[in-house]
N, C-alpha and C positions, 0 to 999 in steps of 0.2 A: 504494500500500500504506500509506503515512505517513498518508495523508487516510482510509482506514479504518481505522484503530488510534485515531485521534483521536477519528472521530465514536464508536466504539465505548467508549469509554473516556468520553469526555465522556457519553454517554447513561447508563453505569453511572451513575456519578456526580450526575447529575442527578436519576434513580430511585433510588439511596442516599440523596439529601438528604430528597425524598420522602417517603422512608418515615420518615426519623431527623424530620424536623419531625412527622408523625404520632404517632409514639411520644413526643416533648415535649411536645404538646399534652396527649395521655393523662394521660402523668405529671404534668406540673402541673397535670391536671383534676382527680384523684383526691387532689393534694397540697389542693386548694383546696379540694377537698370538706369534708375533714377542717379546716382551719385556721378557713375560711370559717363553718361551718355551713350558708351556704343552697348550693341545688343551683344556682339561676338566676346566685345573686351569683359564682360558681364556675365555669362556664362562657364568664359574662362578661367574667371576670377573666384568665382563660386564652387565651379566644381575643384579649382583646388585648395581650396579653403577647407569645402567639406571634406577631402580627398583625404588630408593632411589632419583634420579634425575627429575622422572615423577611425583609420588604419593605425595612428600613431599612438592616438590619447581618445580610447573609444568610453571613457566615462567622462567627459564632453561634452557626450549628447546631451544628459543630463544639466549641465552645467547651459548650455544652450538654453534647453526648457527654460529655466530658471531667467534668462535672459532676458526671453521672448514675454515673460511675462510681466518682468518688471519692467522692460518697455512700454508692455501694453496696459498695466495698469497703475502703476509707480510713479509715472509723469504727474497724475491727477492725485494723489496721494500727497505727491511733493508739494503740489498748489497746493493744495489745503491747507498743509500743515504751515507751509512757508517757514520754513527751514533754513534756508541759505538766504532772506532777505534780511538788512539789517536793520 
């Protein structure tokens, strides 16, 4: 039972990461788009970011997560609190 809780749990996990480097990739394609200007230089940029981000230092992905969020809901948190105004 212990040896299928594992494999099943590690297989989650392995198809979460999956998917979460997919969604990095996006994101910092669409980020690249925009900072970059070119489409080509932007893809390029990305896929070795991610490339370098998975194979190297694959707990990362994680640290990404964590990124994308504090982007996404941290900005407005910081307003609020105002923080850094003197």
């Amino acid at each position: 039972m212990t040896g299928f809780l594992l494999s099943y749990w590690g297989g989650l996990f392995e198809n979460l990461e999956i998917a979460l480097i997919l969604f990095f990739f996006i994101w910092l394609l669409s980020w690249a788009k925009g900072t970059l200007g070119s489409a080509k230089l932007a893809v390029l940029f990305a896929f070795l970011v991610t490339y370098l981000t998975v194979y190297s230092y694959r707990e990362l992905v994680w640290l990404t997560v964590l990124l994308f969020l504090f982007t996404t809901f941290g900005k407005d948190l910081f307003e609020k609190v105002q923080i850094f105004k003197g």
